[in-house]
Structure formats: structure tokens, C-alpha cells
C-alpha positions as CSV (number, residue, x, y, z in Angstrom):
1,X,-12.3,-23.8,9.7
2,X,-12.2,-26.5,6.8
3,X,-13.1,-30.2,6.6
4,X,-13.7,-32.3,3.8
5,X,-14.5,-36.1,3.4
6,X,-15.2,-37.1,-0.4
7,X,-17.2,-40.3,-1.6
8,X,-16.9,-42.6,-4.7
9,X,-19.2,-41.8,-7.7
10,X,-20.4,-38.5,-6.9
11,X,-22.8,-36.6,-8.8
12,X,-21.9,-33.4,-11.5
13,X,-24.4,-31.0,-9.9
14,X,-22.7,-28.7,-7.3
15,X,-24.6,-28.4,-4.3
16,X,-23.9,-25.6,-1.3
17,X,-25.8,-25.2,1.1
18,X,-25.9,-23.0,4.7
19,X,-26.3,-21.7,6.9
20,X,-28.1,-23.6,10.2
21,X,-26.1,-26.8,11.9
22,X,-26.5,-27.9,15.3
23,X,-26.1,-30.8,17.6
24,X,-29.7,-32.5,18.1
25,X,-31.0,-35.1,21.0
26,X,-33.8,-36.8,19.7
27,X,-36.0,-37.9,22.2
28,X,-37.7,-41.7,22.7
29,X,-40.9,-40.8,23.4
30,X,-42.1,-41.6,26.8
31,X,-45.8,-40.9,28.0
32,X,-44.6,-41.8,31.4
33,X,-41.7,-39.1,31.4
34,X,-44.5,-36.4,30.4
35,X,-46.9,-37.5,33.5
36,X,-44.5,-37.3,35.4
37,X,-43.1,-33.7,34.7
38,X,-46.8,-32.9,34.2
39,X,-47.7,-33.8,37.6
40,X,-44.1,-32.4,38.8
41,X,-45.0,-29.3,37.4
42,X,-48.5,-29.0,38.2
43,X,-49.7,-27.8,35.2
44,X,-53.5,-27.1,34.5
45,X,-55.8,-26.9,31.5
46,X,-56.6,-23.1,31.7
47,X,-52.8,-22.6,31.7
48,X,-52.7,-23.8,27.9
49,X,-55.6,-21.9,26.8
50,X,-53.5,-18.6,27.0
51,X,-51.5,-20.3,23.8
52,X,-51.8,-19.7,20.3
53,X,-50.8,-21.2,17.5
54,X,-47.7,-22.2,17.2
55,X,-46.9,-21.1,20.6
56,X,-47.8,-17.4,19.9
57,X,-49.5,-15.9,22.9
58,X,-53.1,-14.7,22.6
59,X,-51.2,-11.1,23.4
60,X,-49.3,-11.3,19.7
61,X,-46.5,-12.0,22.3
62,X,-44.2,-14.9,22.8
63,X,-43.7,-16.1,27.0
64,X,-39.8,-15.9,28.4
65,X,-39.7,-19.5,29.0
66,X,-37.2,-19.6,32.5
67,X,-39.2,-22.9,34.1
68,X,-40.0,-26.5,33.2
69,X,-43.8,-25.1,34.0
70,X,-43.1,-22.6,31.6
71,X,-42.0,-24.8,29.0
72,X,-44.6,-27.7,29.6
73,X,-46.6,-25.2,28.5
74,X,-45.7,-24.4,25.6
75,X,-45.4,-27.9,24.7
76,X,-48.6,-29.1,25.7
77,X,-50.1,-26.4,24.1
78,X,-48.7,-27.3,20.8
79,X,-50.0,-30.9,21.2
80,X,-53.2,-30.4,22.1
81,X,-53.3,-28.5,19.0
82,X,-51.6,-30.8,16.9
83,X,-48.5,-28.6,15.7
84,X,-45.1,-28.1,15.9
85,X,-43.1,-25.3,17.0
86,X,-39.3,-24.2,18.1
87,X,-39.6,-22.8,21.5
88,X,-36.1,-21.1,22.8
89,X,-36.1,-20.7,26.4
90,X,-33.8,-18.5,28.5
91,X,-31.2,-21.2,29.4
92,X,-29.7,-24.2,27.5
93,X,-29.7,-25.5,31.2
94,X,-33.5,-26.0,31.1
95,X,-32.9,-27.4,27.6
96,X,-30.1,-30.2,29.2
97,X,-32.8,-30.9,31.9
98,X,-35.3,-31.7,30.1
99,X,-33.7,-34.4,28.2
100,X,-32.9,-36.4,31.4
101,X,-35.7,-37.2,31.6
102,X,-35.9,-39.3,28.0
103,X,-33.5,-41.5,26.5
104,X,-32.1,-40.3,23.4
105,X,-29.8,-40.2,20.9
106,X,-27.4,-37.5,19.2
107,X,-27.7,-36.4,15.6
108,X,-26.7,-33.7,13.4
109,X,-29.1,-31.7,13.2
110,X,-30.2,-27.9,10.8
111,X,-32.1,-27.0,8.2
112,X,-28.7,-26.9,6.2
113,X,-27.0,-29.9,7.7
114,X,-29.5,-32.1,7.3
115,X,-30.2,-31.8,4.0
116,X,-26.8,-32.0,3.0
117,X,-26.6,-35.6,5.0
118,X,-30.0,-36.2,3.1
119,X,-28.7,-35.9,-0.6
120,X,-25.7,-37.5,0.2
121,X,-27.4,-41.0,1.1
122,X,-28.3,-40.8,-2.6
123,X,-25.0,-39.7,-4.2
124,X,-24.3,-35.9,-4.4
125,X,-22.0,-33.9,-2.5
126,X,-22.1,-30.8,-0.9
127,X,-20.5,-27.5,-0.1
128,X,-22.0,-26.4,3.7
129,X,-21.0,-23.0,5.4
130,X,-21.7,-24.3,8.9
131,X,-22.4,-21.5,12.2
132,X,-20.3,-24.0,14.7
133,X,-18.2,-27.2,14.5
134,X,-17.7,-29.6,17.5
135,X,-17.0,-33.1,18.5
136,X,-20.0,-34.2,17.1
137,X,-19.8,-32.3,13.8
138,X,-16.6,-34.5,13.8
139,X,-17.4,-38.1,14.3
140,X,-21.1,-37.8,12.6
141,X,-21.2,-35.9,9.4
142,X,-20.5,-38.7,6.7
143,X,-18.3,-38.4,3.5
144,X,-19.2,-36.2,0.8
145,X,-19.6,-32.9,2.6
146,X,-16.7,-30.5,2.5
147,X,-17.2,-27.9,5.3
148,X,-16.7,-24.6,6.7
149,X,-17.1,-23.2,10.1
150,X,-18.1,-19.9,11.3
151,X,-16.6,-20.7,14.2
152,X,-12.5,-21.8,15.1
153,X,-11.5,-25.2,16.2
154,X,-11.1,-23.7,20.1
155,X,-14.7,-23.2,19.6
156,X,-16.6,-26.4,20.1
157,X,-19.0,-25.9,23.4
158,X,-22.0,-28.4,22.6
159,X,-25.7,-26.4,23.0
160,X,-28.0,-29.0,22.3
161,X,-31.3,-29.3,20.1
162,X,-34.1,-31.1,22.2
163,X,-36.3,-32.8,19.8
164,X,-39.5,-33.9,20.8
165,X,-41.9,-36.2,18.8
166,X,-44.6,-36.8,19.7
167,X,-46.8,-39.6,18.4
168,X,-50.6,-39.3,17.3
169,X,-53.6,-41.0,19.4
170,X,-51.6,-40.3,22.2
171,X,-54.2,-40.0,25.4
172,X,-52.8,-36.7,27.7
173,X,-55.0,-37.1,31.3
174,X,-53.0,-35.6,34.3
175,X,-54.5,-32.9,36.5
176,X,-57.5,-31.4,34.6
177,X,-55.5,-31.4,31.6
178,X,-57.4,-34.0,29.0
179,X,-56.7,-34.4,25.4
180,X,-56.0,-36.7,22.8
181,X,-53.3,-36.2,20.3
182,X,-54.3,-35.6,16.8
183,X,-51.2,-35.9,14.5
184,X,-48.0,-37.0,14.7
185,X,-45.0,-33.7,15.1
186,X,-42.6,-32.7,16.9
187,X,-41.3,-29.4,19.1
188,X,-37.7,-28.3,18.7
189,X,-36.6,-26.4,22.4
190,X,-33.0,-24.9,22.1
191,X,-31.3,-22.1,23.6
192,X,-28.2,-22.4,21.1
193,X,-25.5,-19.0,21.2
194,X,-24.0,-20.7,18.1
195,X,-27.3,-20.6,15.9
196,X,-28.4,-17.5,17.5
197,X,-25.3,-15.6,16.2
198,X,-25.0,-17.3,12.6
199,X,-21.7,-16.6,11.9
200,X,-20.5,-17.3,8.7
201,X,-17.4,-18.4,7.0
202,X,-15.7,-15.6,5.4
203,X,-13.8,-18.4,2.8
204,X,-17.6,-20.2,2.3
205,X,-18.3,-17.7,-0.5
206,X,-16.1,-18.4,-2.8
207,X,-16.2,-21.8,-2.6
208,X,-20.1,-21.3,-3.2
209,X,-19.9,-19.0,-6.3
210,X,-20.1,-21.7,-9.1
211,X,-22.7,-24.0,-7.0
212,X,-25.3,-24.9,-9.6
213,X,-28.1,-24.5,-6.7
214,X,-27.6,-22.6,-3.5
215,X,-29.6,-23.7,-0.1
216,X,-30.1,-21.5,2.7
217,X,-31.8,-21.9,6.0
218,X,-33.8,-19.9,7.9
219,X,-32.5,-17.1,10.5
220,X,-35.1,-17.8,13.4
221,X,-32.6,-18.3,16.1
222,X,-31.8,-15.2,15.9
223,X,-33.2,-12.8,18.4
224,X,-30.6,-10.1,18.2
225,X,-31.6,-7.3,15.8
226,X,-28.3,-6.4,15.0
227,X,-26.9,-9.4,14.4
228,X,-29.8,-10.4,11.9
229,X,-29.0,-7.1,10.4
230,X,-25.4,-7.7,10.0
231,X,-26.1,-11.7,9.2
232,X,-28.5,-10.6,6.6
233,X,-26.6,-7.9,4.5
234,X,-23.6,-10.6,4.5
235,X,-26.1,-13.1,2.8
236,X,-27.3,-10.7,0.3
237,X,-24.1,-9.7,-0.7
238,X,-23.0,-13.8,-1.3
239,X,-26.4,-14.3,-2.9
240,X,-26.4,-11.4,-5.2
241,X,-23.3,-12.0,-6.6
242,X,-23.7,-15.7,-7.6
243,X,-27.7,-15.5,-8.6
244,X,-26.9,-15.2,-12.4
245,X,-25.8,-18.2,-12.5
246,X,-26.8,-20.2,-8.9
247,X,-30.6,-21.2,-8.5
248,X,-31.1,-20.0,-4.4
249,X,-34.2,-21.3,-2.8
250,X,-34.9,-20.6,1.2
251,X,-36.4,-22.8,3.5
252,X,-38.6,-20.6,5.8
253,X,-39.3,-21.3,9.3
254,X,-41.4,-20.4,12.1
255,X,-39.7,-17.5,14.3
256,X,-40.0,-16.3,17.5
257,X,-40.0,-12.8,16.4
258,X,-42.4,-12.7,13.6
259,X,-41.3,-9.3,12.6
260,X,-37.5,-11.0,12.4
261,X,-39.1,-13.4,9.7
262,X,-40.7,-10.2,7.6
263,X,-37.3,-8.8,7.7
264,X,-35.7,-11.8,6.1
265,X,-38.1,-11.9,3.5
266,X,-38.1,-8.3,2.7
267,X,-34.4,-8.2,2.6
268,X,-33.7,-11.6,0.6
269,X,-36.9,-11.5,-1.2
270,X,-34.6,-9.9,-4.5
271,X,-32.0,-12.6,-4.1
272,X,-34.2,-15.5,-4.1
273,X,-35.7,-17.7,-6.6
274,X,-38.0,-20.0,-4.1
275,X,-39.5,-19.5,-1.0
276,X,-40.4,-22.8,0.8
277,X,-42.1,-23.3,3.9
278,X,-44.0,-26.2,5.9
279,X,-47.7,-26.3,6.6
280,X,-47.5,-24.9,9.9
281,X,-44.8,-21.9,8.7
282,X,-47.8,-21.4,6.5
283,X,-50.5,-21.0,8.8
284,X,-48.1,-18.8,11.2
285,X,-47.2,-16.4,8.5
286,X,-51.4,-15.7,7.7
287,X,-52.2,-16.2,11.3
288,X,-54.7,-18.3,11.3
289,X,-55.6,-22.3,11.2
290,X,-56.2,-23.9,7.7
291,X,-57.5,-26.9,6.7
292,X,-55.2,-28.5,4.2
293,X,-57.4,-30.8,2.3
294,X,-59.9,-27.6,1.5
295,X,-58.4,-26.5,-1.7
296,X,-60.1,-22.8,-1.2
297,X,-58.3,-21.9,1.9
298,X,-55.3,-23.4,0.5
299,X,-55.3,-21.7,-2.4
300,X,-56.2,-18.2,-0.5
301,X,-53.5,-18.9,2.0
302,X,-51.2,-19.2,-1.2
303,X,-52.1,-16.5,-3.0
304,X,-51.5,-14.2,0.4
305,X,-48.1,-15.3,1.0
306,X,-46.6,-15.3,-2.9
307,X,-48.1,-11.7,-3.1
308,X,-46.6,-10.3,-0.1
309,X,-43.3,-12.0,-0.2
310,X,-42.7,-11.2,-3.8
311,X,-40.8,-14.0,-4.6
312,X,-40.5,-15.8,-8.4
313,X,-41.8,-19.0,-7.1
314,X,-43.5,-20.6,-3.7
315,X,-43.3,-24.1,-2.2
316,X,-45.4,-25.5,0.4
317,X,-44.8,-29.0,1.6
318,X,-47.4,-30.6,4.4
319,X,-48.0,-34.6,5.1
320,X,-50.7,-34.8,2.4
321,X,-49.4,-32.9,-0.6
322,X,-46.8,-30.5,-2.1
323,X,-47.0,-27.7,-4.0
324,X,-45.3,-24.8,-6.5
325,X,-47.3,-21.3,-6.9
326,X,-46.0,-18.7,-9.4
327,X,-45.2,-18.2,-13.4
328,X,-43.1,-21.2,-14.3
329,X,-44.5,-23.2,-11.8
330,X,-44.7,-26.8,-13.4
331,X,-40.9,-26.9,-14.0
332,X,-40.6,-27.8,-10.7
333,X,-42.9,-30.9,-10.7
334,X,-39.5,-33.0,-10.7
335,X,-37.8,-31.0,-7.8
336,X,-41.4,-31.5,-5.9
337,X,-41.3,-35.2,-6.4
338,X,-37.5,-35.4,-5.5
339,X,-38.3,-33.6,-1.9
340,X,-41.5,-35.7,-1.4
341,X,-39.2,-39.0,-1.9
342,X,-36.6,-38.1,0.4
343,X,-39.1,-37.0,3.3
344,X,-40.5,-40.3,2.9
345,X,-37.8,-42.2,3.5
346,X,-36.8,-40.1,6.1
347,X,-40.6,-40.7,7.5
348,X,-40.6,-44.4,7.2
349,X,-36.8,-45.3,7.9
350,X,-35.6,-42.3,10.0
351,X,-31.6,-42.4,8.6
352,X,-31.2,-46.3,8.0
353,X,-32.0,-46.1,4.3
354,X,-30.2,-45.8,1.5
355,X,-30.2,-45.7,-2.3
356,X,-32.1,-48.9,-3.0
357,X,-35.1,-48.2,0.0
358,X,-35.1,-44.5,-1.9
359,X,-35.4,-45.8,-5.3
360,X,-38.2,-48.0,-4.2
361,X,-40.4,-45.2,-2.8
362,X,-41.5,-44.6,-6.3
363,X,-43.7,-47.7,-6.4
364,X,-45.5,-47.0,-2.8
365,X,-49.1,-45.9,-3.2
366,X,-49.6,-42.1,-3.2
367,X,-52.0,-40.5,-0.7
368,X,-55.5,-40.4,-2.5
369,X,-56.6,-37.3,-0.5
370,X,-53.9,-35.7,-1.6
371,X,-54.3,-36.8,-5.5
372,X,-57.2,-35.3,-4.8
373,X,-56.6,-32.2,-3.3
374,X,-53.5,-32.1,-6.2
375,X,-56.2,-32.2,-9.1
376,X,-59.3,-29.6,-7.6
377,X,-56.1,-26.9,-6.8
378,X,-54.6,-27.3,-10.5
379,X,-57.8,-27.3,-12.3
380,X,-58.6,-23.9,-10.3
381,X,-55.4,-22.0,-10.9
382,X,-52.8,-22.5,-13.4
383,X,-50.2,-21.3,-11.4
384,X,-49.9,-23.8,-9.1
385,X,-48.0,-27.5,-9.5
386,X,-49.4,-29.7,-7.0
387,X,-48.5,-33.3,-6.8
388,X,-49.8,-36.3,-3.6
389,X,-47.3,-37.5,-1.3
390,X,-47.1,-41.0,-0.7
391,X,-49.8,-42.7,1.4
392,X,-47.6,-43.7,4.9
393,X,-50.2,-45.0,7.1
394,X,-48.1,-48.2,7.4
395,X,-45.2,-46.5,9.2
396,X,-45.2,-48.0,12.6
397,X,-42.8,-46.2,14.3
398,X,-42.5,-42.4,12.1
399,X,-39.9,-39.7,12.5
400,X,-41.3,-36.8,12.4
401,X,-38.1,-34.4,13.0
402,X,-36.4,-33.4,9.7
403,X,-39.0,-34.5,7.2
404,X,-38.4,-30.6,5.9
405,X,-34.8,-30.9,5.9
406,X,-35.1,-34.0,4.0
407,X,-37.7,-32.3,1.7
408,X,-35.6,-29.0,1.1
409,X,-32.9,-31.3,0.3
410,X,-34.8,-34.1,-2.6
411,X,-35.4,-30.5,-4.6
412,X,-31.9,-29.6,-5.2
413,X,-30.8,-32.7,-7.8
414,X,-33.6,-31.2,-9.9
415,X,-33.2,-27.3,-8.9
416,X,-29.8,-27.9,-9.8
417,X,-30.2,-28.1,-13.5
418,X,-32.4,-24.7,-13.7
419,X,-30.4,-22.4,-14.5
């Protein structure tokens, strides 16, 4: 399935993109609403303590999630920690009850998705191969994206993506359960059929081949090994045969499976030309906490994760800093500045911005931690491009969901002219 809305004054860079989209309710965050379902659920402080990061069991394991206990949880164990996560429970039903008890509102949501409605608030379109196309996909995706669906136009059941945010300071005292919050993030619960098979357009490849820069998502919806299989040897195959002439980064994600994410990487690995992943992706994939103003642990964290994924180049992005490890490193200074502007904006104005508040991000302050951080890292190895994000403390009401969406799409204007 096809649809296409062009926009006036587009940019020359092609742009494709795929492979995650997906219906999201973002949440209003309500303290009341989580007393209440804490207290509902009578959960207790020693039931937290058997989370890990990330919402990785102490076992190695990840819980089935088939209760609101079960998934207060989770989510309370992530905030008390201060991180995000994607939690998939065994029903969307659990997903849908949830949200009743918040007010929200209905985006687009995925990695892919996103970031195509990201660059086009500043004047490129896209090509996006899409796993599902509803109603929403419909009315919200704006002009500038043409589109094609996995899925057929009888297909258009709704499986939505609960976003919480939550804020930092936030005070958590029910029960015995006591904490304060230390950071803003946010916890993505879905139980999605649509992401979870990935199916993709068998027309999306050849409308991909000439893209000047190629962006695909991560596959950690997908808990069926056979289906990852299959959904990974299709990708390959598309990404093998337009890498001569396509720059292909992935944006990397936290998985329920974490031997599903070591199978995307070792199979994709050859096809890719970036690897980018968040600060908490970062931390999952070396499996333990880092501090990410200490330039040491950065820097061995780094260094671990380029040498076992075996990538060209590596991106990390976190609230304080971004960064580009490997040979040839520096040339992406411009993509890294691109994706810190657009997560800004998204940060500060949510999606009421366009390209005047963008343009203007250039003159906001930059973090000074982060400068920094930026300047011990590159004087310490020469393979790594590190430049501050911009200092946000005045953001009064943040959204946290889709900053790395927003980041993964600012590189592409300037990943599109690499090769």
C-alpha cells in the first residue's frame, strides 16, 4: 500500500527511511493516577529490588508482564533508577488499561516515522517503508512523506504505544515504596502484532535504491526468532544492494531479548555504515551503569561496543553530549550537530516548532558539562568526535519521548551528502 503527500520547496537529498511506525498515546503525567494504581496494586519496595537495569531481571531474565502489578513494576523500577525502557506485556488489553487512567493524546509514533515527520518540519522529504497503516497513519502523517505499507488497506487494527514521561524531582511515597525521581525519561509499554512482525513492503526497495542516505530502525519488537530471521535476511538483501552508493546508519534500541539485539548486529553489521544508540542502549549492551560525565568509563564503554559490533563508525547520543567513534570520525561533526538541534527542539517545543524556532537553536547556550566532557574525550583519543548539546535547564514542561527519533533524523541532511 502507497501514499504520498508532497510539500513546496523540498530539499535535493533523498531520504528513506524504515522500518518501525506505530500509533503512540502520550500520556499527561499525573502523580495522582500513579498513587492511585500504586495503592490499587499494592505494590511494595522489595518488589522493585528484583529489577535491573533497564528492566532486566537480576536472573539475566526479563518478567512476562500479564498484571497492572506486574507492569507497575517494571515501571517503578525504571524510575527509581532514573531510566527508560520498552516493556511489552502479554496483552495490548493491559496496554489500553493503563492509559485510562491518564489523559492523553495520539501521535505517530517509531523510530522510522518519527524521524521522517522530524526532517520534514525543516524541509526534506522522505521515502518510509512503514510495518502497518491505519486511520491514524492517515489523518496525522504531514506532507512530504510518500509511503509504503507492509500491511493492505483491510489491515488497519490500532495496537497502541503507551508513552510514559515521567518528570524529574518527582517525590514517589505510597506503601513503603519511597523515592525521588532523578531525571526526566520516559517508558514505552506496547504489545503491538504489527511491529512485532515487521513486515515490509515488497515495492519499498526499489523505491529506496537511489536514496542518498538510508535510515533503519531497530527490530526489538520482535520476539519471534523466525520472523527476525526472515525480517533480517530481507533487510540485508535491500541494504546490500544499494550500500555502494546509499550511506545506511541504524538506530539501536534496547530489546527484550538481548540475544535478538546481538543477532541484528552480527547480521547487519556488513551492511552498515553507523551504528547509533542512546545512553541507556549503551549501558544495556555492556551491562552495567555509567557515569556519563566521567570521560574514562565513557571512553571504555565506547571502545567495547565499536570493537564487538564491528561497525565503520559509532554514535552515541545522551542529554549532555554526542558523540562519533571510529576512523573518519570528525566528518560527522555536522551530522552530530544536525541531530543534537532537532532533539532540542523536540525537547523544548514537543512538535509545535518549526523552521524559524529550529534555526534559532543555534544561538542557545551549549551545556558546559558537556563542553567539557566534549574536550577531556577528544584530547584522549583521536577517534572520537564529540560535541555539547545545548544547555535546556529552562524547558519547563520537556518531552522526553522521541528525542532519539528526532536525533536519528537531524543526521541525515548531513549523512546524506557522504557518499
Amino acid at each position: 500500500m502507497t501514499c504520498s503527500r508532497h510539500m513546496d520547496g523540498n530539499k535535493k537529498q533523498k531520504i528513506a527511511l524504515g522500518f518501525h511506525a506505530c500509533v503512540d498515546y502520550e500520556l499527561e503525567w499525573n502523580l495522582s493516577s500513579m498513587e492511585h494504581l500504586m495503592e490499587e496494586c499494592e505494590v511494595h519496595a522489595g518488589e522493585l529490588d528484583s529489577v535491573g537495569l533497564n528492566g532486566v531481571r537480576q536472573t539475566g531474565d526479563t518478567e512476562r508482564i500479564e498484571s497492572m502489578k506486574g507492569l507497575m513494576i517494571e515501571i517503578l523500577s525504571c524510575m527509581r533508577q532514573g531510566t527508560g525502557c520498552e516493556i511489552i506485556p502479554e496483552d495490548c488489553g493491559l496496554c489500553r488499561e493503563f492509559a485510562k487512567n491518564f489523559s492523553y493524546k495520539i501521535t505517530i509514533g517509531g523510530t522510522a516515522a518519527r524521524a521522517a515527520i522530524a526532517i520534514g518540519k525543516i524541509g526534506y522529504e522522505s521515502t518510509l517503508g512503514m510495518c502497518c497503516f491505519n486511520q491514524y497513519m492517515e489523518d496525522l502523517l504531514p506532507a512530504g512523506i510518500t509511503c509504503y505499507s507492509g500491511t493492505g488497506p483491510d489491515h488497519d487494527e490500532v495496537y497502541p504505544h503507551i508513552i510514559l514521561q515521567y518528570p524529574s524531582g518527582v517525590h514517589i511515597q505510597v506503601n513503603d515504596i519511597d523515592f525521588t525521581t532523578s531525571c526526566h525519561n520516559r517508558i514505552l509499554i506496547s504489545r503491538d502484532p504489527d511491529s512485532m512482525n515487521m513486515v515490509i513492503a515488497e515495492d519499498f526497495g526499489n523505491q529506496a535504491g537511489d536514496a542518498d542516505v538510508f535510515l533503519l530502525s531497530c527490530f526489538s519488537e520482535v520476539l519471534d526468532a523466525s520472523i527476525l530471521t526472515k525480517r533480517l535476511d530481507t533487510v540485508f538483501n535491500l541494504l546490500a544492494g544499494i550500500r555502494d552508493r546509499t550511506f545506511v546508519i541504524m538506530e539501536d534500541g534496547c530489546y527484550v531479548n538481548g540475544e535478538f539485539r546481538r543477532m541484528v548486529h552480527r547480521k547487519l553489521a556488513p551492511v552498515l555504515d553507523v551504528i547509533s544508540m542512546n545512553e541507556d542502549e549503551l549501558q544495556d549492551f555492556v551491562g552495567k551503569r555509567i557515569q556519563i560525565l566521567d570521560p574514562d568509563q565513557v571512553l571504555d564503554g565506547v571502545s567495547c561496543v565499536y570493537r564487538s559490533l564491528k561497525v565503520p563508525l559509532l554514535i552515541i547520543h545522551t542529554h549532555a553530549w554526542a558523540l562519533a567513534y571510529g576512523t573518519g570520525s570528525h566528518d560527522l561533526k555536522e551530522a552530530l550537530e544536525g541531530g543534537i538541534m532537532l532533539a532540542s527542539a523536540r525537547y523544548v517545543y514537543g512538535d509545535e516548532f518549526g523552521i524559524d524556532e529550529y534555526r534559532n537553536i543555534r544561538t542557545w547556550n551549549v551545556n558546559e558539562r558537556g563542553r567539557e566532557f566534549s574536550k577531556q574525550v577528544m584530547e584522549e583519543d583521536p577517534m572520537v568526535c564529540c560535541i555539547p548539546c545545548r544547555d535546556l535547564e529552562f524547558a519547563k514542561r520537556p518531552t522526553t519521548v522521541g528525542l532519539g527519533d528526532f536525533f536519528a533524523g537531524g543526521l541525515l541532511p548531513a549523512l546524506a551528502n557522504r557518499k
